[in-house]
C-alpha positions, 0 to 999 in steps of 0.5 A: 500500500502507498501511504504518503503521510498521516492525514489525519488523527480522529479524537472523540469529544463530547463537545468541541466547543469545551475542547477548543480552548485547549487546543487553541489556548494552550497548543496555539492551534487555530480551528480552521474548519467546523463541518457537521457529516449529517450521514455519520452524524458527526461534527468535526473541528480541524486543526493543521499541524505541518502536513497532519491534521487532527480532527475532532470528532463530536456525536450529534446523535445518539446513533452516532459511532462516535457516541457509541465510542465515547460511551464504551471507552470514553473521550480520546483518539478513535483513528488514524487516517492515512493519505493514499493516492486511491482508496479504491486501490487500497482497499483491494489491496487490504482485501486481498492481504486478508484484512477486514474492511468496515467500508467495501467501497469509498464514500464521502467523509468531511472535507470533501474527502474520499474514506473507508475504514479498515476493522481494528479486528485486522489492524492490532486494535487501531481504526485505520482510515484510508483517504484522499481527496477528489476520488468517487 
């Protein structure tokens, strides 16, 4: 799998707005882009660190993955997504390797961005996210 960089780490929250001062105040980051992702009933918040991002990820439904987390493990890191010049490709690949895909196919994530997820049963517990942007 081509792999050029770290994306993007995903961080569970229950609120965004209690968690921005932190990263704002205390880390001198700058929230460049709150989005809610409707059909993953997720608000997120970005912050840009050199070529990675970290994306704060709150529920906005009970029927959220994101509640369903926060709930079984608490606030923190969800995912680690990595940028791939086709997810369609990587994802074949994964397949092929004997990896367990959550996502058969890409779809469309925050920022415009093409995803899918690897099972965590097949990464040694992490949720992986594999994604570029402009691929349907």
């Amino acid at each position: 799998m081509e792999i050029s960089h770290i994306e993007h780490l995903g961080i569970a929250v229950k609120s965004i707005d209690a968690h921005l001062p932190y990263y704002e105040n205390v880390l001198g980051l700058k929230c460049y882009g709150i989005e809610v992702v409707a059909d993953q009933h997720v608000k997120t918040a970005f912050f840009k660190i050199g070529q990675t991002k970290l994306e704060l990820l709150e529920p906005t439904s009970e029927e959220s993955t994101i509640a369903k987390f926060i709930e079984k493990r608490g606030e923190g890191i969800h995912h680690i997504a990595f940028a791939v010049p086709s997810v369609r490709s990587a994802l074949d690949e994964a397949s092929s390797k004997g990896v367990q895909l959550i996502d058969k196919a890409p779809r469309g994530g925050a920022e415009g961005l093409s995803i899918a997820f690897l099972h965590p049963k097949s990464t040694g517990s992490v949720l992986t996210e594999l994604c570029m942007s402009g691929e349907k």
